[in-house]
C-alpha positions in Angstrom: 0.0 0.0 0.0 1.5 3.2 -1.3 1.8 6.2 1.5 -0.7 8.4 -0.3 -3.3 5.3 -0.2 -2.5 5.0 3.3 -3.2 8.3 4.3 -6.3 8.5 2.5 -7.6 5.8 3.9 -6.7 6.9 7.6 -8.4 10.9 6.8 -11.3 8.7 5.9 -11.1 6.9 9.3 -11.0 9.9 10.9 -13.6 12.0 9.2 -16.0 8.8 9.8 -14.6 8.6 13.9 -15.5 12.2 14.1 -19.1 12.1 12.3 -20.1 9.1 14.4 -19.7 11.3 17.8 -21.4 14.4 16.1 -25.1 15.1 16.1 -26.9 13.8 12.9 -28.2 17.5 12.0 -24.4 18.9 12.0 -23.3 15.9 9.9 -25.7 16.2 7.7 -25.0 19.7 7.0 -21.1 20.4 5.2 -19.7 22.0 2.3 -18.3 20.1 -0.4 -14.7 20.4 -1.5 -13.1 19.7 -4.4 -9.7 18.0 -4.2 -6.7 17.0 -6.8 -3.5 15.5 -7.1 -1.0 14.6 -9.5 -0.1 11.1 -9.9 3.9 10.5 -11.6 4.3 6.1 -12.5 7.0 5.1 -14.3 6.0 1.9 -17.1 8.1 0.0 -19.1 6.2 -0.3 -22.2 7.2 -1.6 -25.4 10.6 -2.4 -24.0 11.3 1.2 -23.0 10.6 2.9 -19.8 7.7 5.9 -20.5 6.9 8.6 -17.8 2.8 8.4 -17.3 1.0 11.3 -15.7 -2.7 10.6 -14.3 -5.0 13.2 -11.9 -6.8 11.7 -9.2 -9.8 14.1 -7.9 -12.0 13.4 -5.2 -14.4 15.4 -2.9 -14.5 15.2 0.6 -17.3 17.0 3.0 -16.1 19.8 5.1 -18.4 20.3 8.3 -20.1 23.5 8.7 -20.6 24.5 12.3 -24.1 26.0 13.6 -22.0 29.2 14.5 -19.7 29.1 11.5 -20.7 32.1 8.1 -22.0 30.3 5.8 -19.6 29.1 2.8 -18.9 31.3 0.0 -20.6 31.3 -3.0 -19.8 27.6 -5.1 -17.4 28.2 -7.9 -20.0 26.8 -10.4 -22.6 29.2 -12.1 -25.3 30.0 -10.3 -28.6 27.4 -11.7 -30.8 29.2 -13.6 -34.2 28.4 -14.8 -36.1 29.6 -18.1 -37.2 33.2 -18.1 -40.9 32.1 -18.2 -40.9 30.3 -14.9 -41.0 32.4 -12.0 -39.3 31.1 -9.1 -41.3 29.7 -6.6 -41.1 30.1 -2.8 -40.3 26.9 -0.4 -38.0 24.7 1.2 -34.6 24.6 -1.2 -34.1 21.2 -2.5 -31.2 18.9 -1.4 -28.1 19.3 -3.4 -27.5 15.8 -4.1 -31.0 15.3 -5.3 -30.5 17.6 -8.1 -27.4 17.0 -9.5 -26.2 14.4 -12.3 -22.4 14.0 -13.0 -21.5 13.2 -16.4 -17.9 12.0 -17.1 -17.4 12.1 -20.8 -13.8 9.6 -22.4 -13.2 8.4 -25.6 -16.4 7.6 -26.9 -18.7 7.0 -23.7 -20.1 8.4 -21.1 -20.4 7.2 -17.1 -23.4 8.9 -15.6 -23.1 9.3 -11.9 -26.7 7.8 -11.1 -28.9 5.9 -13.9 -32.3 7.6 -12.0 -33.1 11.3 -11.3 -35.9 13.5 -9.9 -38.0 15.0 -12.4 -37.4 18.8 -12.4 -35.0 21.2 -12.3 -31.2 18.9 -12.7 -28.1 20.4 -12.9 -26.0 18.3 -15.1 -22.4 18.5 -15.1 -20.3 17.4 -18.1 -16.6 16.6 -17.4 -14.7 16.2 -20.3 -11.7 13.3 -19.2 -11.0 11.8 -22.9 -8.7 13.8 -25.3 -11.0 15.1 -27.7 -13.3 17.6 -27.2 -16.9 16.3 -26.5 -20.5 18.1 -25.7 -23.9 16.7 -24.3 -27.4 16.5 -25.9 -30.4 15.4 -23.8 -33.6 14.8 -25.6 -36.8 12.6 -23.8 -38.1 9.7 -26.4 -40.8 10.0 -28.2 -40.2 14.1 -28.7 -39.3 15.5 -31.3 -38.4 19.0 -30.7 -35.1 20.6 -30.3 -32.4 18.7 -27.8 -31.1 20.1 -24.4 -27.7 20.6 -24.8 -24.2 21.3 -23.3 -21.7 23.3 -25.5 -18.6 21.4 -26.5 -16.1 21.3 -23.6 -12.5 20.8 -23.9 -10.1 18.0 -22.7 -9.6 17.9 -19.0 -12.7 20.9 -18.8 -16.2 20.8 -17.1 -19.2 22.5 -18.4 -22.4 22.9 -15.9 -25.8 23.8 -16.9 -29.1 23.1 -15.4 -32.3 22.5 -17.3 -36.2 21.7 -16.2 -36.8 17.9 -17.2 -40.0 16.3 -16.9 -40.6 12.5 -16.1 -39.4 10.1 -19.2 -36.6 8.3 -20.6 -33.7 10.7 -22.0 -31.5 9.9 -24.7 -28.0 11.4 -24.1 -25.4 11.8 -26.5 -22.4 13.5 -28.0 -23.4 15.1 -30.9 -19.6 15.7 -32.4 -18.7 14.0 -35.8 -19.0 9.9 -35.3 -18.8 10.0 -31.8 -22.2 8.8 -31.1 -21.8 6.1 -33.9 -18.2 5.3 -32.0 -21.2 4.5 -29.2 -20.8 7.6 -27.1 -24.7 7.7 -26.2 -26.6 6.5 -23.1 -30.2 7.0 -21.7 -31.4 8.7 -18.3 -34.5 7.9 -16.2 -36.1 10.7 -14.9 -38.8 9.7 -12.1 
């Protein structure tokens, strides 16, 4: 077990030791953090020895205190919703609920959860492959214009949030043969 392994897992250990004492309502509440590092092996391939450079990104849960200011603003874009739906007062939805990862390589895609909430989802594409990709959404059966995500670059993200009614979505990449290269999936939204 490498060191950096090791001291992953004992952080983990700790962050779950210290949630287990704490009350459930001050666990439950924490703002997300985004985390990177850069990862240096050294392969032999092809009979010669080849430098190979990966990024390993993670996001671990920073408590918030009931006394502590409330985090600063997320680094994504605010969500926004069509200018013909005012917004409507109540209870804010959990963040989790709303949110679908999508993680875009050379020609597919791995969708953080298979099943979403109908309504407003803010759907992140993150581009890991080496060419440029972008995401199109369209429910089955319709046949007006697709949702879309504008092409994002290698090693970018691109966020957008859109209203989605219950259905089965057809997402794919809309880029020259990549959705015949099989870069296309479906959604369920309940």
């Amino acid at each position: 077990m490498s060191k950096a392994t090791a001291a992953l897992l004992g952080a983990l250990l700790l962050l779950l030791l210290s949630a287990v004492g704490a009350p459930s309502t001050a666990a439950a509440e924490c703002s997300w953090q985004r985390h990177s590092k850069r990862v240096v092996k050294h392969v032999r391939r092809h009979g010669r020895l080849r430098k190979v450079v990966r990024y390993k990104r993670w996001w671990s849960c920073e408590p918030v205190s009931a006394t502590a200011p409330a985090p600063s603003a997320d680094p994504l874009p605010a969500p926004t919703l069509p200018p013909s739906e005012p917004l409507a007062p109540g209870p804010d939805p959990e963040p989790e609920a709303n949110r679908l990862a999508v993680k875009s390589l050379e020609y597919y895609f791995v969708l953080s959860r298979a099943q979403v909430k109908a309504g407003a989802l803010t759907v992140e594409l993150n581009n890991q492959g080496e060419d440029p990709h972008n995401l199109n959404l369209q429910r089955e059966g319709d046949a007006g214009e697709p949702l879309e995500i504008a092409e994002t670059d290698s090693l970018q993200r691109n966020v957008a949030t859109f209203d989605l009614p219950a259905g089965t979505y057809r997402l794919w990449c809309s880029l020259p043969e990549h959705e015949e290269r099989g870069m296309h999936t479906t959604l369920v939204v309940e």
